[in-house]
C-alpha positions, 0 to 999 in steps of 0.5 A, a space after each residue: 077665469 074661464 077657458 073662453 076669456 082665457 083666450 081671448 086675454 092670452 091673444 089680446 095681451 100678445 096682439 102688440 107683436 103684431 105692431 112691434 118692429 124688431 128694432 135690430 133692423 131699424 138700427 141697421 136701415 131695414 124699412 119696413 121690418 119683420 114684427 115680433 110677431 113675424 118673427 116668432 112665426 119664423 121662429 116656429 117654423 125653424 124650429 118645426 123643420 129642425 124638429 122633423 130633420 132631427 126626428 128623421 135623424 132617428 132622435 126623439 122630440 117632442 114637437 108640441 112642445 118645441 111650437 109652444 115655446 117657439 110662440 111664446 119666446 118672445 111674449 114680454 116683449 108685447 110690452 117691452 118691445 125688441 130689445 137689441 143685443 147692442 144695447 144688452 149688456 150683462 147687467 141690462 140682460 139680468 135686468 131684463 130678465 127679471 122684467 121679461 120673468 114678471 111679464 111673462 107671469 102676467 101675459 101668459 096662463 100658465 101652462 104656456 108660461 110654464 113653456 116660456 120659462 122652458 125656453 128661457 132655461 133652454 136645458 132641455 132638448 126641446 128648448 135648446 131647438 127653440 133657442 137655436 132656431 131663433 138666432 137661424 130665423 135671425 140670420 136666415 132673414 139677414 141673408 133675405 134682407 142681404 138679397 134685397 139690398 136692404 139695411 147695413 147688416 156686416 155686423 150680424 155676420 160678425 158677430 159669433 152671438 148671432 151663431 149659437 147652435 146650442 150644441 145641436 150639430 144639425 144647426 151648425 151644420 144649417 149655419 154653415 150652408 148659410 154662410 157658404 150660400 151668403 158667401 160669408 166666414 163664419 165667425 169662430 168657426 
């Protein structure tokens, strides 16, 4: 295939984002909601603000790769859609993952699915950024959906799943001023 058809498949197979509600917030009462798409866009940008302050923290990342697995983080997506944690359970999640493994293989080309994969293992520094920069994308669009007065959103706050730092001091710290400044108790913490 070539590299312009290459293209062209890549952005037309990931195009459904764009369409695709999060469906945690239709659960929860938020009309209209953030896309997947939406979604991955914040997601790449958290993780591009967590990059630089790590960097200005004196810690080597690689940034290019942190952006490419913050775009593709969520591309089976385009055909399962949004998936709700209330609705993954143990066995649903392997058996998501299984699906998402297969799907990622046919949407992606390659060097991009080699970044999905990293994201999924988040064993490295740069996927441990993108796994927590999902989840703060997540609560940082809770506490603006809050100050709207849009949606029923006390569970999100509740749940410790929703604060996963992956061990990056600098997001638990982000955490933490986000709750302070949402007036909430951090779950566990």
């Amino acid at each position: 295939m070539s590299a312009e058809d290459r293209i062209i498949d890549t952005v037309l197979a990931l195009d459904p984002l764009a369409d695709l509600p999060r469906t945690g917030w239709l659960l929860r009462g938020v009309r209209p909601c953030e896309s997947i798409a939406d979604h991955s866009f914040g997601v790449a940008l958290v993780a591009m603000l967590l990059t630089d302050a790590l960097r200005a923290e004196g810690q080597s990342v690689d940034g290019e790769r942190v952006l490419r697995m913050a775009l593709v983080h969520d591309a089976p997506e385009a055909r399962t859609g949004d998936v709700p944690m209330p609705v993954k359970t143990a066995e649903a999640a392997r058996a998501l993952d299984a699906v998402d493994e297969g799907l990622a293989h046919a949407l992606l080309p390659a060097e991009l699915l080699s970044a999905w994969r990293e994201a999924e293992a988040a064993e490295s520094l740069e996927a441990r950024i993108v796994k927590a920069a999902d989840k703060l994308q997540m609560m940082i669009k809770a506490h603006a959906y809050g100050g709207q007065k849009r949606g029923q959103l006390d569970e999100f706050w509740q749940s410790p799943r929703n604060f996963r730092d992956m061990g990056l001091p600098l997001a638990r710290r982000v955490y933490d001023r986000l709750c302070e400044r949402a007036g909430r108790a951090r779950p566990g913490g």
